[in-house]
C-alpha positions in Angstrom: 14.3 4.6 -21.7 11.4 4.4 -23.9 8.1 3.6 -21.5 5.7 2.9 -24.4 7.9 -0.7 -24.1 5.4 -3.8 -23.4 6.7 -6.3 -21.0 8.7 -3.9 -18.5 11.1 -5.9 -16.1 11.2 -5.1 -12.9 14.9 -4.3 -13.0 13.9 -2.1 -16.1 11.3 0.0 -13.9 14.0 0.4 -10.9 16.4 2.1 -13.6 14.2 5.1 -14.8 15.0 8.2 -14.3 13.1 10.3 -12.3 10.9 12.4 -14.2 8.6 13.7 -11.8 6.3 10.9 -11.7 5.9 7.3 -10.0 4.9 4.3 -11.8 3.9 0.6 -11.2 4.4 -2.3 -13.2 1.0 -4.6 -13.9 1.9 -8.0 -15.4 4.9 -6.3 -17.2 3.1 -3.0 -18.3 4.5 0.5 -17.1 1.4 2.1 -15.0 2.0 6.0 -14.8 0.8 7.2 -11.9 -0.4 11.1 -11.2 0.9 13.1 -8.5 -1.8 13.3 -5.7 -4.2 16.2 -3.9 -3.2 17.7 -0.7 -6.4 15.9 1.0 -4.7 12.8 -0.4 -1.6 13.3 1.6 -2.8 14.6 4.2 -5.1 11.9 4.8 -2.0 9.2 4.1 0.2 11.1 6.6 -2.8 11.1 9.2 -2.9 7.3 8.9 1.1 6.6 8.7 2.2 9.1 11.5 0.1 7.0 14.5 1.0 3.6 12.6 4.5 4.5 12.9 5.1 6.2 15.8 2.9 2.5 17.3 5.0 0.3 15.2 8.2 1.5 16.4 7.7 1.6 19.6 6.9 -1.7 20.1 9.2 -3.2 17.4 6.4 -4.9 15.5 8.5 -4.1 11.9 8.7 -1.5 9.8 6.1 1.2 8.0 7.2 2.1 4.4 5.5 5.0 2.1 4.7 5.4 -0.5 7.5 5.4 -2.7 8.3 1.9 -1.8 8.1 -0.6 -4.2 6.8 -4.3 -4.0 7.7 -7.0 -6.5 4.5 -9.1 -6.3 4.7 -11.3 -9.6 7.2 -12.8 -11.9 6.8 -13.3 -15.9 5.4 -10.9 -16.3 6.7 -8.6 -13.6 4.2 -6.6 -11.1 5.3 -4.3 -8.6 3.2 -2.1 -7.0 3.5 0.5 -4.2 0.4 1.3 -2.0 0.0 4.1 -0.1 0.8 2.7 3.0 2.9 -0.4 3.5 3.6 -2.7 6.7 6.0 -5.6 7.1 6.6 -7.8 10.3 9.8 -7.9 12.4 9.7 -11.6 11.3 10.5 -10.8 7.6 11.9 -7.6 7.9 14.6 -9.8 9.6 14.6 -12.4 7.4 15.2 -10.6 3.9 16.9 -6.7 5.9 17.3 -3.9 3.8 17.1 -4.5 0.1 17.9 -1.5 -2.5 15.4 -2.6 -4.7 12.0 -3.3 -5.2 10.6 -5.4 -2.0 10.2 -9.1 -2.7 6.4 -10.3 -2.4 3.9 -8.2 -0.8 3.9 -6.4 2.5 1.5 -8.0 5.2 -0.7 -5.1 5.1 -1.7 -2.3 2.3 -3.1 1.1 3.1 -4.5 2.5 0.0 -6.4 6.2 -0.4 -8.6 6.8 -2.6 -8.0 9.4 -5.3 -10.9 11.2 -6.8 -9.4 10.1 -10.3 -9.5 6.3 -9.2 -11.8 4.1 -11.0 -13.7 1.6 -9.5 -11.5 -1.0 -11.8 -8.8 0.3 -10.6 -9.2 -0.4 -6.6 -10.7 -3.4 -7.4 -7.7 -4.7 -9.3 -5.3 -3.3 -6.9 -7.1 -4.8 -3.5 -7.3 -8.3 -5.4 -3.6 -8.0 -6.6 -2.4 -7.4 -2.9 -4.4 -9.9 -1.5 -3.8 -12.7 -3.8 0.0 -11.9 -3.9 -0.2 -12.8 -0.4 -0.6 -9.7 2.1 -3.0 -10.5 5.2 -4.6 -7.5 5.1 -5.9 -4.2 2.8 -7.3 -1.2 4.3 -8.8 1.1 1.6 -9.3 4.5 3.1 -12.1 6.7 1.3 -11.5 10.2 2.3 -15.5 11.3 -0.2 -17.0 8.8 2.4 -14.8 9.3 5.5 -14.7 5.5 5.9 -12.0 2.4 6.0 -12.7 -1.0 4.5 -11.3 -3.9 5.5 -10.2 -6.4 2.9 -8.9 -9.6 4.5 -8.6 -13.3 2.3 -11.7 -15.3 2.3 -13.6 -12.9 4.9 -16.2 -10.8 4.7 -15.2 -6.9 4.0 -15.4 -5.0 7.0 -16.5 -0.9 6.6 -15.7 1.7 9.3 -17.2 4.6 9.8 -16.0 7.8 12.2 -17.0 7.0 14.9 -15.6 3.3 14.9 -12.0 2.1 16.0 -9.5 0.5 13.7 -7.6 -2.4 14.9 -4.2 -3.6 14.1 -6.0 -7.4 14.9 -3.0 -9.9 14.7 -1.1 -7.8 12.2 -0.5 -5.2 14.5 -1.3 -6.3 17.6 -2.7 -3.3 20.0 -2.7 -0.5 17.4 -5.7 1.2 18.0 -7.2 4.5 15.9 -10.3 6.4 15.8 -11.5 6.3 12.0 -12.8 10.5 12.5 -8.7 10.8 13.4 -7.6 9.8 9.8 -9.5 12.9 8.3 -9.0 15.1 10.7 
């Protein structure tokens, strides 16, 4: 399939074949998206082992990686995949599995930072999440060692090591040392 092609579908991104790398689809452009660092993983798998080992056990929804795919706009298509991605029991239940992209946004983004990520970039990425509808964004800076907070019409919120995330009303009771991420 030719991926120079302006306004991608979404159905049209689901059906590439794999060729080593992942992609996301902004307002119907194809987004290649480069493999990332072993600090980068390591630092995701830090965050998602706790979250889901916590979310599980208290049945609070499901934890999804990376791979996963969220269809956040129509005409022209966006799906994008965060790092990280959390969706209640409540609409877990109410849409179950789906072999395709997931439709609207998870209730919460995790996205690490990649050296190679522009300041555009985050930026757009934070703003598409929350304005397609997800309650909450944490962007995890592995340079600084800190998590940010990005919630709709609130104040950012910045964390440093020695500070405790909270799951708040999203996930009620999770509970993490920020130092534990980069460990």
């Amino acid at each position: 399939m030719d991926t120079s092609v302006q306004n991608f579908t979404a159905d049209q991104l689901f059906q590439l074949p794999d060729d080593g790398f992942r992609y996301e689809l902004v307002k119907g452009e194809l987004r290649k998206m480069t493999p990332a660092g072993f600090n980068h993983g390591k630092v995701v798998a830090n965050l998602t082992g706790p979250l889901t080992t916590y979310v599980k056990a208290n049945q609070l929804g499901v934890v999804l990686g990376a791979e996963t795919g969220f269809k956040i706009a129509t005409n022209p298509d966006t799906v994008r995949a965060p790092d990280i991605a959390f969706v209640c029991r409540a609409r877990y239940l109410e849409v179950g599995d789906t072999e395709k992209f997931w439709p609207g946004p998870p209730d919460l983004a995790a996205e690490v930072l990649s050296p190679s990520d522009t300041a555009y970039e985050v930026e757009d990425k934070v703003t598409s999440w929350l304005t397609s509808g997800a309650a909450v964004v944490w962007l995890v800076n592995p340079k600084q060692g800190t998590l940010h907070i990005y919630r709709p019409d609130r104040p950012t919120q910045t964390l440093g090591p020695e500070d405790v995330l909270d799951g708040q009303e999203i996930i009620p009771g999770f509970r993490l040392r920020i130092s534990e991420i980069f460990a």
